[in-house]
Each structure stands twice: as structure tokens, then as C-alpha cells.
TINUZA-577080 format. One record per residue (C-alpha): y, z, x; residue in one letter. Coordinates in steps of 0.001 Angstrom, whole numbers, plus 500000, padded with zeros to 6 digits. Each point is the difference from the previous one (the first is absolute). Layout:
YZXa ...
This chain:
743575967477678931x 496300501028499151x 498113502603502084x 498120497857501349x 502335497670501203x 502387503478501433x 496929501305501867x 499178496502501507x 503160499322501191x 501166503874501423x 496430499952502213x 500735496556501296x 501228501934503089x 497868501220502027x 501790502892500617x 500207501101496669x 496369499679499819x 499506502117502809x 502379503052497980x 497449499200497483x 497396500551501970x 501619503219501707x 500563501340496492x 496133499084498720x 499514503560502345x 502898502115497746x 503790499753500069x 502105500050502604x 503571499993501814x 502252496800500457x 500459501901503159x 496015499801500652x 499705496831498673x 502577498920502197x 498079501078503135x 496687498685498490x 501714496555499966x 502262500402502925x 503050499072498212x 503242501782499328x 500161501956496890x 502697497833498339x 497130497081500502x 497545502120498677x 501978500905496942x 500488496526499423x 496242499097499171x 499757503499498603x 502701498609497373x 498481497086499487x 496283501407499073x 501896501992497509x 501761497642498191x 496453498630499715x 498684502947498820x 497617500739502568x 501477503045502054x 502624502499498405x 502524501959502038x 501217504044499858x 502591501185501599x 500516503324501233x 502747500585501679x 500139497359502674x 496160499731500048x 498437496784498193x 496874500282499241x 497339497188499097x 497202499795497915x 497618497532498469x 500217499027495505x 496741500222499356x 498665496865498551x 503117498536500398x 497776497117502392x 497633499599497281x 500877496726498575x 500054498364503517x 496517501571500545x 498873498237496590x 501360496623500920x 498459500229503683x 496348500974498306x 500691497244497214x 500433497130502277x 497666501424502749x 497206499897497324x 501541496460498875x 499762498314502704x 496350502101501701x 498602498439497105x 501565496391500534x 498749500008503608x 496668501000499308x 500079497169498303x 501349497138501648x 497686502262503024x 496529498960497620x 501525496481499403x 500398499608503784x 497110500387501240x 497665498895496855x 496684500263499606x 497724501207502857x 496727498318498963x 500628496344500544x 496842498080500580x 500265497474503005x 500222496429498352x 
């Protein structure tokens, strides 16, 4: 599966894109992330999982302590597609936009 398509598909949940979001400020606990998304901690570990298989979070243990962080960059090719067809498609509007509503200088018949 590419990256793109990974990171795409783990933040389709809304949850996970709120651990994203929690992490954006530094890592964190499943235990914390847990309360942030007032879920049990088995829950939790289950989007935790599957952001890491994506390649967008990774895990360390110690002891019985998880902790959370952010890959840096590792949301980078989603960002690029976003801006790609954001740009694509601005530019398409703006055009159909000018088509629309034509020329403003008609003279009366």
C-alpha cells in the first residue's frame, strides 16, 4: 500500500485524527490519549496500532507505559495531494467562476 493511500485511510477516523492532533503538541500516553478521547485504553491502542502500521505515530514501551509520538513527515504525501488538487481545482473554479458570469460591459441592445 503507498503512503499515501496508508495515511488516508488510518485518519479516516476521526478519532485517530484527533491523537493526531493531540500529538501535533509532543508525545504522549495511550493512557492520556485515552482520557483525551474518552475511550478505554484497549480502544485507544487500537487506533494507536493502526497509525503505526501507517507510519504515522511510533510506539515505546517502557515497562507498562506506551508512549506516543508523531513520524515526522510521515503526513507529507497526503499534505502534497491535498495542496495538488486544492490548487487543481481553485484554478478550475476560477474559471468556470469568469465563464459564469461573463463579461461586465454589455451594451443595452
Amino acid at each position: 500500500m503507498s503512503s499515501l493511500n496508508a495515511a488516508a485511510g488510518a485518519i479516516a477516523s476521526e478519532s485517530r485524527r484527533r491523537v493526531v492532533e493531540h500529538l501535533a503538541d509532543g508525545p504522549a500516553t495511550v493512557s492520556a490519549l485515552a482520557e483525551v478521547l474518552g475511550m478505554s485504553v484497549p480502544g485507544t491502542m487500537r487506533h494507536v496500532d493502526r497509525l503505526a502500521e501507517a507510519g504515522i505515530v511510533r510506539r515505546t514501551k517502557a515497562g507498562r507505559v506506551v508512549t506516543v509520538e508523531l513520524v515526522p513527515g510521515s503526513l507529507d504525501p497526503l499534505a502534497t495531494w491535498a495542496l495538488q488538487h486544492r490548487l487543481f481545482w481553485g484554478n478550475h473554479l476560477d474559471r468556470l467562476a469568469g465563464h459564469l458570469t461573463g463579461p461586465t460591459d454589455r451594451s443595452e441592445p
